[in-house]
NULUMSE-754046 format. One record per residue: residue number from 1; residue in three letters; x, y, z of N, C-alpha, C in turn. Coordinates in pm, whole numbers, padded with zeros to 5 digits. Layout:
<sites>
> num:residu:n_xx:n_yy:n_zz:ca_xx:ca_yy:ca_zz:c_xx:c_yy:c_zz
> NUM:ala:X:Y:Z:X:Y:Z:X:Y:Z
...
</sites>
This chain:
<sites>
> num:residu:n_xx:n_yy:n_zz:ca_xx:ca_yy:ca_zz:c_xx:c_yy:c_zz
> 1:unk:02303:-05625:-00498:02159:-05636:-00485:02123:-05677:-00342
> 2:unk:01985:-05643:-00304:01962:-05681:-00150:01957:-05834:-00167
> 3:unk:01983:-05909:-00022:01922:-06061:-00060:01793:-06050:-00014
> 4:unk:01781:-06151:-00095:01636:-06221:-00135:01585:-06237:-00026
> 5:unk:01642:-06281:00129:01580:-06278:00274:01601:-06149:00306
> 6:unk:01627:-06012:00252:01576:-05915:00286:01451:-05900:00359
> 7:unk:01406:-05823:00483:01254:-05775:00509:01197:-05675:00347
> 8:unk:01066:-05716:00351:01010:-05587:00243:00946:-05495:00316
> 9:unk:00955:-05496:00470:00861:-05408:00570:00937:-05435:00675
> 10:unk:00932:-05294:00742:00979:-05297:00887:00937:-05202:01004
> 11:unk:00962:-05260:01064:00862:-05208:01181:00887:-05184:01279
> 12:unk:00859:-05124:01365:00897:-05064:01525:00789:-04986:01575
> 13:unk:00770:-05016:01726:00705:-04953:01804:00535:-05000:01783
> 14:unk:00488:-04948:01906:00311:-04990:01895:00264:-04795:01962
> 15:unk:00122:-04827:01880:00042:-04697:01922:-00014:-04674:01754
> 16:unk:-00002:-04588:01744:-00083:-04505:01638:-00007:-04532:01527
> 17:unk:-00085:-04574:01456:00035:-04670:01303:00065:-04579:01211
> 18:unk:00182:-04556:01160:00228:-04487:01037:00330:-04518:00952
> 19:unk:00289:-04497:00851:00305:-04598:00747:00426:-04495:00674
> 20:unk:00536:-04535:00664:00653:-04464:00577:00675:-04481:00441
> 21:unk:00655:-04415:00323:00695:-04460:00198:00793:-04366:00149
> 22:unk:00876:-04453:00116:01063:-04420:00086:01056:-04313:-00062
> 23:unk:01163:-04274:-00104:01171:-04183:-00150:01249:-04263:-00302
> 24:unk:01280:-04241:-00438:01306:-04309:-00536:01446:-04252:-00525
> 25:unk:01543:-04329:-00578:01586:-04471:-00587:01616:-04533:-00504
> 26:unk:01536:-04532:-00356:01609:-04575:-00219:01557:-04679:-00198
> 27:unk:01540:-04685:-00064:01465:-04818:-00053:01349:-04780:00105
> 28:unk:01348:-04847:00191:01292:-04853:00316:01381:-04813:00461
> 29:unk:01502:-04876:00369:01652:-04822:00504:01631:-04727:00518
> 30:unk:01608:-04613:00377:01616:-04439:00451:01524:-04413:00562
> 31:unk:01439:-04473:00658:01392:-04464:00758:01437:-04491:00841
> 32:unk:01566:-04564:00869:01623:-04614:01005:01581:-04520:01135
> 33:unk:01623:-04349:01118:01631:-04298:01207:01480:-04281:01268
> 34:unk:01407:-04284:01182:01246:-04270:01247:01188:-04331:01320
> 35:unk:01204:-04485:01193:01142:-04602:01298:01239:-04620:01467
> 36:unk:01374:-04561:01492:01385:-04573:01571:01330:-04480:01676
> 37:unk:01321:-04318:01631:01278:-04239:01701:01124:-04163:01700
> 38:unk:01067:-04196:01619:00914:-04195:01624:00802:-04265:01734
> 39:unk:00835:-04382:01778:00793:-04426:01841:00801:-04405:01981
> 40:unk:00890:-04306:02006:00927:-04246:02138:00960:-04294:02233
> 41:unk:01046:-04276:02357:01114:-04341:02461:01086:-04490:02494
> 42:unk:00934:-04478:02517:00917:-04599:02574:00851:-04706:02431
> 43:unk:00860:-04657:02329:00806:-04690:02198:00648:-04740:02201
> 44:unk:00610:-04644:02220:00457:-04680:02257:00342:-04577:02191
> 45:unk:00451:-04451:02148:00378:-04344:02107:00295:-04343:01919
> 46:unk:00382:-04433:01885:00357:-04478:01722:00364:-04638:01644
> 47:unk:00323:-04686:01581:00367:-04836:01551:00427:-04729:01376
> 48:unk:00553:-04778:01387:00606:-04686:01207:00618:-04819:01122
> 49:unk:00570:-04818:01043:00588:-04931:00936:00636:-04847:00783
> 50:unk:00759:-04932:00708:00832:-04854:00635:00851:-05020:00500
> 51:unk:00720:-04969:00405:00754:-05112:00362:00875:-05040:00237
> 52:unk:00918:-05149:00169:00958:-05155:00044:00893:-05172:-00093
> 53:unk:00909:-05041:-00204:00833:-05065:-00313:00871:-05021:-00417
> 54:unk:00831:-05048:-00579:00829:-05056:-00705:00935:-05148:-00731
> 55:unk:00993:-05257:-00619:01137:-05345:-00655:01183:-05313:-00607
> 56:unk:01226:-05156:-00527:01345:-05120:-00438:01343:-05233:-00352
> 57:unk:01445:-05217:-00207:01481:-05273:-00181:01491:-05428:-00180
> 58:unk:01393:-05507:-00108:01365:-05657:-00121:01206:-05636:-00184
> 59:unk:01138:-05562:-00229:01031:-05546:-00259:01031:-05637:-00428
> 60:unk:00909:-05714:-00444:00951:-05808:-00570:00900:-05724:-00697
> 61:unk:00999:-05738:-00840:00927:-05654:-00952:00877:-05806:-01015
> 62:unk:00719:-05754:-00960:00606:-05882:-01019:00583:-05826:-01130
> 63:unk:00472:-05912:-01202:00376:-05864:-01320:00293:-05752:-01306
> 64:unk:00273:-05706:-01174:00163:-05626:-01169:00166:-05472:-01225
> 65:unk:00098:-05369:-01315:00171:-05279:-01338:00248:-05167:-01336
> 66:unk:00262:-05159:-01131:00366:-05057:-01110:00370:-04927:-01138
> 67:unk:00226:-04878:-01141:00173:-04756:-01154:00162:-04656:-00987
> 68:unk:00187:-04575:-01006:00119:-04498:-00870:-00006:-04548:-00792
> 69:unk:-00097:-04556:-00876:-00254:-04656:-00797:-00188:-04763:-00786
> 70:unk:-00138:-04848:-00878:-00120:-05011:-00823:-00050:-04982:-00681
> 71:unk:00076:-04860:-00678:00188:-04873:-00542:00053:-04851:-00440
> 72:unk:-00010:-04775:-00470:-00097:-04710:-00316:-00240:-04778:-00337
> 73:unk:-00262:-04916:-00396:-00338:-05016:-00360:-00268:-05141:-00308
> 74:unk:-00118:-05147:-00351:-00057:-05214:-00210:-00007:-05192:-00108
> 75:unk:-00046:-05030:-00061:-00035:-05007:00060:-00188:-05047:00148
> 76:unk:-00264:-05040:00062:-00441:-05091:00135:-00360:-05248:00155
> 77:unk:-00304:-05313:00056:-00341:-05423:00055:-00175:-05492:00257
> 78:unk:-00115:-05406:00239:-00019:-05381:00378:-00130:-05348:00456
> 79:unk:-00218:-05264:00488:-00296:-05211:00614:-00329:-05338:00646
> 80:unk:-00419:-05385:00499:-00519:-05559:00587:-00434:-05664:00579
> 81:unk:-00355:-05654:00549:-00246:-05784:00638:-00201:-05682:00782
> 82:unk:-00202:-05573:00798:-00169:-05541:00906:-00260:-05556:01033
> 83:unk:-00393:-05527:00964:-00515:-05526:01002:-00528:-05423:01044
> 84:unk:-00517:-05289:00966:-00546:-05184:01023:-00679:-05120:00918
> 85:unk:-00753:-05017:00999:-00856:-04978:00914:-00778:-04865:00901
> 86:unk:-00750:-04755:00968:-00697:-04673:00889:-00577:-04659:00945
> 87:unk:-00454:-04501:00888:-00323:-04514:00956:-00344:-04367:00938
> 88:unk:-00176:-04325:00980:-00100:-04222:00925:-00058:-04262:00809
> 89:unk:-00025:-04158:00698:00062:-04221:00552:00154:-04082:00547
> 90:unk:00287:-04135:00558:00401:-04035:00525:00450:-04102:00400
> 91:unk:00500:-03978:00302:00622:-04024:00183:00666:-03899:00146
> 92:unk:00826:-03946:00116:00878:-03813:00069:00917:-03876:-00074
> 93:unk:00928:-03739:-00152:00947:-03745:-00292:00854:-03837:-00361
> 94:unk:00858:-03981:-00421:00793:-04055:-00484:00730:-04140:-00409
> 95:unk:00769:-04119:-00247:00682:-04198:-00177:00569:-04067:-00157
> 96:unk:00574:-03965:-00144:00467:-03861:-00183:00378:-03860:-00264
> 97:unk:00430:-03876:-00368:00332:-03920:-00496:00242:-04019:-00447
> 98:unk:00319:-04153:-00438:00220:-04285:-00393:00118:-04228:-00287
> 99:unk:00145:-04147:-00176:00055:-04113:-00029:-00055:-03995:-00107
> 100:unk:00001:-03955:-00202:-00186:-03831:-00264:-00237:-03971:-00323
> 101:unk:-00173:-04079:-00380:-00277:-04086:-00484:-00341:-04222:-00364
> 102:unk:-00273:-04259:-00227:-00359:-04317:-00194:-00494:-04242:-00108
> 103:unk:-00476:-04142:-00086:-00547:-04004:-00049:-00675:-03984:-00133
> 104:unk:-00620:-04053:-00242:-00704:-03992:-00331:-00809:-04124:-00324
> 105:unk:-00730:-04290:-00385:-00813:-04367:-00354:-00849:-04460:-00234
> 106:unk:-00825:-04372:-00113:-00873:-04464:00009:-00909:-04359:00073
> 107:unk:-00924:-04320:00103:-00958:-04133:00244:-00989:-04168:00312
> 108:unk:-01093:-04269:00353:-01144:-04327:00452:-01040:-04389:00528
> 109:unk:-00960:-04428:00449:-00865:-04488:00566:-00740:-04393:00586
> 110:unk:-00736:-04280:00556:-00616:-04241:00602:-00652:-04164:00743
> 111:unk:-00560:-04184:00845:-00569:-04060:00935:-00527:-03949:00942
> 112:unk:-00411:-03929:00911:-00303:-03830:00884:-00216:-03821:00765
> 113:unk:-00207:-03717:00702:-00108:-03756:00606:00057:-03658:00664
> 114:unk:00149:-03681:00610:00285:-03620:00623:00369:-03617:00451
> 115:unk:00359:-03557:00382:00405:-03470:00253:00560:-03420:00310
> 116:unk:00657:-03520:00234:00777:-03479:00257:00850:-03439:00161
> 117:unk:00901:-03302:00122:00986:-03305:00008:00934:-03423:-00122
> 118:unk:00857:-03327:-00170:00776:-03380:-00316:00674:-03271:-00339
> 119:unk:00602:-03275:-00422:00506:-03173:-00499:00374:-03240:-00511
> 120:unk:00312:-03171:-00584:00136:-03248:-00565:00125:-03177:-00728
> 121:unk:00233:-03113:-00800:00188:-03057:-00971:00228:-03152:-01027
> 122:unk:00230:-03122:-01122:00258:-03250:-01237:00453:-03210:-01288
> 123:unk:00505:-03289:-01361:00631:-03299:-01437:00600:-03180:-01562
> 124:unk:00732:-03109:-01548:00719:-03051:-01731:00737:-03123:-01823
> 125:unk:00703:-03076:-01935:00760:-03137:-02057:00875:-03258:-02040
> 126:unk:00980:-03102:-02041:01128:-03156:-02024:01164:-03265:-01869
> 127:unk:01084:-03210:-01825:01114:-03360:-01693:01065:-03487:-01717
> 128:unk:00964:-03511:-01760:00901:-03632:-01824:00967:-03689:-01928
> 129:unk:01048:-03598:-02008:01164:-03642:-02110:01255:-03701:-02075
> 130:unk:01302:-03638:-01935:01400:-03683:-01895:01412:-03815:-01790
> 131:unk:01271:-03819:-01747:01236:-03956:-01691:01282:-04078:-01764
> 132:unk:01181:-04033:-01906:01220:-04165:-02024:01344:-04148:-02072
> 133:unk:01440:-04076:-02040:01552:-04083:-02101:01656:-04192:-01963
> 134:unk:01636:-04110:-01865:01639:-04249:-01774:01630:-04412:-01791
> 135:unk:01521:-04382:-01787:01439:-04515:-01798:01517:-04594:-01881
> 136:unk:01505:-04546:-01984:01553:-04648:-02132:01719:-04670:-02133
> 137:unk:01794:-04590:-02093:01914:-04571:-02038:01947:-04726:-01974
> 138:unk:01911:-04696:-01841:01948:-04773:-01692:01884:-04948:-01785
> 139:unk:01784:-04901:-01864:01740:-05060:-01920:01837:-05119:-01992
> 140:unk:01869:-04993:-02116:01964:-05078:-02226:02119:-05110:-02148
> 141:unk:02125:-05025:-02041:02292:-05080:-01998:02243:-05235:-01884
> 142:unk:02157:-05209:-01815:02149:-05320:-01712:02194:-05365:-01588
> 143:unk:02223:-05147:-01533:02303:-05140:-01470:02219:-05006:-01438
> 144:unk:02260:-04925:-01277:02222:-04805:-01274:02378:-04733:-01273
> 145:unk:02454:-04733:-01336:02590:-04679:-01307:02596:-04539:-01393
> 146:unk:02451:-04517:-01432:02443:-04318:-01515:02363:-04244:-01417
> 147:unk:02289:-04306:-01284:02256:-04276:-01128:02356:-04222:-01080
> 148:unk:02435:-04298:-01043:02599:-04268:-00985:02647:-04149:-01047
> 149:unk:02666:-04125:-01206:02755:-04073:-01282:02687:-03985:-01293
> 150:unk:02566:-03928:-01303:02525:-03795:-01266:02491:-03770:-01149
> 151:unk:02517:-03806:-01080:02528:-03769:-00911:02410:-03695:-00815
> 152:unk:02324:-03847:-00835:02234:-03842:-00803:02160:-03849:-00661
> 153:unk:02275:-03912:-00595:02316:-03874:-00429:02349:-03746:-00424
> 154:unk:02431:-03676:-00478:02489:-03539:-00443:02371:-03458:-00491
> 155:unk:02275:-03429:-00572:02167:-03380:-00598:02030:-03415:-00485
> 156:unk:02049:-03512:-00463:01935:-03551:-00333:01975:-03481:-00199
> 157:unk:02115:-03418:-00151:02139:-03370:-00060:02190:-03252:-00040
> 158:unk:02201:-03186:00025:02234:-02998:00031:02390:-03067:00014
> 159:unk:02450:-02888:-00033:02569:-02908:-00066:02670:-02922:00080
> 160:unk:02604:-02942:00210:02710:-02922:00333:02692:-03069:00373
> 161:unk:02624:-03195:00345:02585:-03290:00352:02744:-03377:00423
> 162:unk:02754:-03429:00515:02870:-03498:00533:02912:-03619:00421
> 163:unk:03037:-03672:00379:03025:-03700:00286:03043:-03856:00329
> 164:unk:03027:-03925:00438:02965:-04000:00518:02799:-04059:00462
> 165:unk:02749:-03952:00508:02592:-04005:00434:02593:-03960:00302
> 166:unk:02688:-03889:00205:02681:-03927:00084:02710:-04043:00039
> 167:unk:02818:-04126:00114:02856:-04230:00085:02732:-04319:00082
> 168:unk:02646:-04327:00191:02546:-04434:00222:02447:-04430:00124
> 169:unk:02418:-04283:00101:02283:-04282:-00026:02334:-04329:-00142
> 170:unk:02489:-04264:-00173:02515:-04359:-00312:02556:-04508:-00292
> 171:unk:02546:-04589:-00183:02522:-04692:-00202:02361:-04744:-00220
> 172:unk:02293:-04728:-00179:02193:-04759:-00166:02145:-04731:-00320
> 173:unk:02167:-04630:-00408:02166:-04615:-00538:02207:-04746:-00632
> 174:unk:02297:-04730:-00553:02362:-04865:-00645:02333:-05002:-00635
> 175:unk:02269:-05011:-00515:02161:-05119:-00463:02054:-05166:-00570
> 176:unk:02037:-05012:-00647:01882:-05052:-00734:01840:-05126:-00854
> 177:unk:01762:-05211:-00875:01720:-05254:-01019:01669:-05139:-01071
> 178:unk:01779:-05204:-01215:01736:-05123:-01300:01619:-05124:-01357
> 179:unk:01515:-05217:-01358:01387:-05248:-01363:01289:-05142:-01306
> 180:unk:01316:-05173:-01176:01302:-05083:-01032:01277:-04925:-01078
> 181:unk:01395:-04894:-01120:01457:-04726:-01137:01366:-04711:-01283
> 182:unk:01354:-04796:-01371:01263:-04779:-01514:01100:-04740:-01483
> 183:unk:01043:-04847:-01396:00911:-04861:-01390:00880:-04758:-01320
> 184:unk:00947:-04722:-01177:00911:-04603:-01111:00953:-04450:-01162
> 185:unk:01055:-04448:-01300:01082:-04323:-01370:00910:-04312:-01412
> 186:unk:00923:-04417:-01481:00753:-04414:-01584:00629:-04351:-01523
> 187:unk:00655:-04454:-01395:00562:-04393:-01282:00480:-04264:-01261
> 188:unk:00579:-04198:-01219:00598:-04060:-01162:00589:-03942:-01302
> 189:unk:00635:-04009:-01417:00613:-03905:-01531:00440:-03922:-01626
> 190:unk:00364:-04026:-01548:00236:-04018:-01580:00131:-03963:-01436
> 191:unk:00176:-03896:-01353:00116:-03868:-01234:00053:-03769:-01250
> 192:unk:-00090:-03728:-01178:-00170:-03646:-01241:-00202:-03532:-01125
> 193:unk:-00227:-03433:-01124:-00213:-03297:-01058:-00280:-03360:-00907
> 194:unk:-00216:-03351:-00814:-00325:-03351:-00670:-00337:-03265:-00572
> 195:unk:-00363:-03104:-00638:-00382:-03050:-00527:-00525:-03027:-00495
> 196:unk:-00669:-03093:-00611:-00725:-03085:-00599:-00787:-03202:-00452
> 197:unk:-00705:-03332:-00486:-00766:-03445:-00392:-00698:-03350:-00275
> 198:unk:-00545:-03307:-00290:-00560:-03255:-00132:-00675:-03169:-00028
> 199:unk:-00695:-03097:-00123:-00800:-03023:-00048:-00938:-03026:-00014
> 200:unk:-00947:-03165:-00054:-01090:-03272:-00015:-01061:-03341:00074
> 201:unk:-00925:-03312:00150:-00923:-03380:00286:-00971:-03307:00397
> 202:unk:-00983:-03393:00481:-01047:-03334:00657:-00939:-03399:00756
> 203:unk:-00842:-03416:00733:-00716:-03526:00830:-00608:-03418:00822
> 204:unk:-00585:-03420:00991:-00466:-03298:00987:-00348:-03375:00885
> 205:unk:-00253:-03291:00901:-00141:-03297:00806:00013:-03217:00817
> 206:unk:00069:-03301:00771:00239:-03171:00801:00315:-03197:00666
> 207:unk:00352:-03093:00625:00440:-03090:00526:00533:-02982:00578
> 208:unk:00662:-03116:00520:00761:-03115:00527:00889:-03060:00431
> 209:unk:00986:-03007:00399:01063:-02968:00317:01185:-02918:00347
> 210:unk:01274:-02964:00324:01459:-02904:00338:01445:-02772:00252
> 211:unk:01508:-02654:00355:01559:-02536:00321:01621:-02520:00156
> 212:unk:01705:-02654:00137:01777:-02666:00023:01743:-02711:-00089
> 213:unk:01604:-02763:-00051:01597:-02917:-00171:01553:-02823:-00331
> 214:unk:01630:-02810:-00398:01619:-02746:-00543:01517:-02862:-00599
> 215:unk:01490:-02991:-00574:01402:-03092:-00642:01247:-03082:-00648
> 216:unk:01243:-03070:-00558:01075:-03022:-00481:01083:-02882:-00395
> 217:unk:01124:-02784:-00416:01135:-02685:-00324:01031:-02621:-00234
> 218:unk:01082:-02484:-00220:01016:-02471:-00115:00826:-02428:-00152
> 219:unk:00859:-02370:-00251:00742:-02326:-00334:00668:-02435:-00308
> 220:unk:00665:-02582:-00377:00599:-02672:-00393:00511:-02697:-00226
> 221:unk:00631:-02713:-00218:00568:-02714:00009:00444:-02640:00038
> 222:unk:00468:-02489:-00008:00385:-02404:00035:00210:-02424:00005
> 223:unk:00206:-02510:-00205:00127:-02541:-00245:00065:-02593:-00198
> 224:unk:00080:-02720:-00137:00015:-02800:-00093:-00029:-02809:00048
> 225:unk:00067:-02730:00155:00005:-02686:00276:-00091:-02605:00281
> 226:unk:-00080:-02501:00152:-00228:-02432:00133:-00360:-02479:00105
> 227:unk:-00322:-02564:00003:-00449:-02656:-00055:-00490:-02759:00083
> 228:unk:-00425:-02809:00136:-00484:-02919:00272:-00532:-02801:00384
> 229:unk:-00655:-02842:00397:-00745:-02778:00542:-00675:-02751:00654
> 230:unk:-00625:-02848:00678:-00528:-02907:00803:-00388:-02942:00840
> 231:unk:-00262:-02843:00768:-00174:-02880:00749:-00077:-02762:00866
> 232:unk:00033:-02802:00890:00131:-02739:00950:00294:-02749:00861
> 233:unk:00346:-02642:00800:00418:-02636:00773:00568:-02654:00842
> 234:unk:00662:-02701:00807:00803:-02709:00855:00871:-02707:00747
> 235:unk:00998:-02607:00750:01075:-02581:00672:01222:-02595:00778
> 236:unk:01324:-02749:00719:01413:-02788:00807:01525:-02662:00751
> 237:unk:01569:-02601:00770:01702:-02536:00758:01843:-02646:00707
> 238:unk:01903:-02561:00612:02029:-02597:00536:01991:-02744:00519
> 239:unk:01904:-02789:00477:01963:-02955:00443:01857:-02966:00308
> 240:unk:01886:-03051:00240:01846:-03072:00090:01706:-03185:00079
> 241:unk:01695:-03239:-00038:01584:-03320:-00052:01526:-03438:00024
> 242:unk:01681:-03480:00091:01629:-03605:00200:01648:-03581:00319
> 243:unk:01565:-03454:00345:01586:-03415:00488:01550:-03515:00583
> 244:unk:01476:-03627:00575:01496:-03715:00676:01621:-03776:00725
> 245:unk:01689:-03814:00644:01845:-03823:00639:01987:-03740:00727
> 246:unk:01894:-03620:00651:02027:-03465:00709:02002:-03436:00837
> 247:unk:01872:-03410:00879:01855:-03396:01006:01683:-03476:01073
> 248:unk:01758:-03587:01096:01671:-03687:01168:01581:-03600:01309
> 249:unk:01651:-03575:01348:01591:-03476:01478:01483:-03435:01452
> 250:unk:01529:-03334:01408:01439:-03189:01311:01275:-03299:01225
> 251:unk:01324:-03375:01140:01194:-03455:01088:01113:-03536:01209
> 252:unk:01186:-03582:01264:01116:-03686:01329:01025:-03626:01489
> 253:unk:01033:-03515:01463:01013:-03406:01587:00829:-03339:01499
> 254:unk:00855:-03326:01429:00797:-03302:01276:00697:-03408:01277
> 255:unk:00712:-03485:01245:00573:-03644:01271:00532:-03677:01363
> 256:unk:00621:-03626:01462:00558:-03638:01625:00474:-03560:01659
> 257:unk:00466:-03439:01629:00402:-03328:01645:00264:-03376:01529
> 258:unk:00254:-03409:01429:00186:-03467:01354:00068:-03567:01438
> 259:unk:00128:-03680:01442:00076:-03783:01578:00014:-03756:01669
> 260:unk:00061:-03628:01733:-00040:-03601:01872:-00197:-03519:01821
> 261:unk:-00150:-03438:01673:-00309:-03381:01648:-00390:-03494:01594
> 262:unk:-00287:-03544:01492:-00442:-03656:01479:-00486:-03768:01615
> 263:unk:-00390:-03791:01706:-00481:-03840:01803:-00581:-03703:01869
> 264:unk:-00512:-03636:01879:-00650:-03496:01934:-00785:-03511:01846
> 265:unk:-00756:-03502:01739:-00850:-03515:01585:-00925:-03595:01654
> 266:unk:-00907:-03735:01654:-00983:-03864:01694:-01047:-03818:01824
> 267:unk:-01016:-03768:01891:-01007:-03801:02042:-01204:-03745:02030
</sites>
């Protein structure tokens, strides 16, 4: 488990704030490479903030109920301790989810959004089944060790993935409360269609997606760059669902390019 003096937020660089939300079952680490390279040479070009949430990493599983709105009303409630009125909001996969639905309930404060490998439709049937089959799983053992055992790192990454950073994602798996991995299964299998809020935005936008990712593919990408006014598509070549991971370059080149329209936007 992380310790308890874990950060639940981290941060690098000053300029134009953007806000990272991690991807499920990870934590905030899967940003290392951004927060280092987003902010650009002289780190002045972005302030990246990458908190921790639903319990992942050092993030606490309170009373509160750990819904999609609750996650992306404590990202409002991160801006004003940050003191920001509005930001950028990136998330891939389930940090995606959380960034429509804060889209949905803050707009005013977003500046930019970034849609990484995730969808804006809803779960089928059978996926929502299989959420709660999760869920109840990882609870009754008290352990995430059926994460591991269906290979849930090796599914998050294209099949050429070094097996180096397979190693790291399935640790970080194994990092997780099972609490954590329950509440945010639940989460995500009550999430409600957003391609309508997307397209009530006026804030440029980039969506993002690995060549490979069978999870959120490429289709899904396309959806939602269509539905947003203001979006620029990128499609990273050969790498899978956590293309931030596979090719740091390639993404983080991707949000940069992001960054400079919405400062144009503003300007």
């Amino acid at each position: 488990m992380t310790s308890p003096s874990a950060p639940t937020v981290r941060e690098n660089g000053t300029g134009t704030p953007l806000v990272l939300l991690h991807a499920y079952p990870l934590s905030a680490r899967m940003w290392e490479a951004q927060l280092e390279r987003v902010p650009g040479p002289a780190g002045d070009d972005a302030r990246v903030v990458a908190p921790d949430q639903f319990g992942f990493g050092a993030a606490p599983l309170d009373d509160r109920p750990h819904t999609l709105d609750d996650a992306a009303d404590r990202v409002a409630d991160l801006l004003d301790r940050l003191d920001l009125e509005r930001a950028v909001l990136g998330g891939l996969s389930m940090g995606g989810y959380v960034a429509m639905a804060f889209a949905r309930r803050y707009p005013e404060r977003l500046a930019g959004l970034v849609l990484a490998d995730t969808r804006a439709t809803v779960d089928t049937e059978a996926g929502r089944n299989n959420r709660e089959r999760i869920a109840a799983a990882v609870l009754a053992a008290g352990n995430v060790d059926l994460l591991i055992e269906e290979g849930t790192a090796e599914n998050l990454l294209s099949p050429g993935a070094e097996p180096e950073l397979v190693d790291t994602v399935r640790r970080m798996i194994a990092e997780a409360d099972p609490a954590a991995v329950a509440r945010a299964q639940r989460a995500m299998a009550a999430r409600p269609d957003s391609l309508d809020d997307l397209a009530a935005l006026e804030v440029p936008a980039a969506v993002i997606v690995g060549e490979l990712d069978t999870i959120t593919p490429l289709a899904e990408a396309r959806m939602m760059a269509e539905a947003l006014g203001d979006a620029e598509l990128t499609v990273i070549p050969a790498v899978g669902h956590l293309s931030p991971l596979e090719a740091p370059e390639t993404f983080s080149a991707a949000v940069r390019a992001l960054l400079k329209r919405v400062k144009q936007h503003g300007a």
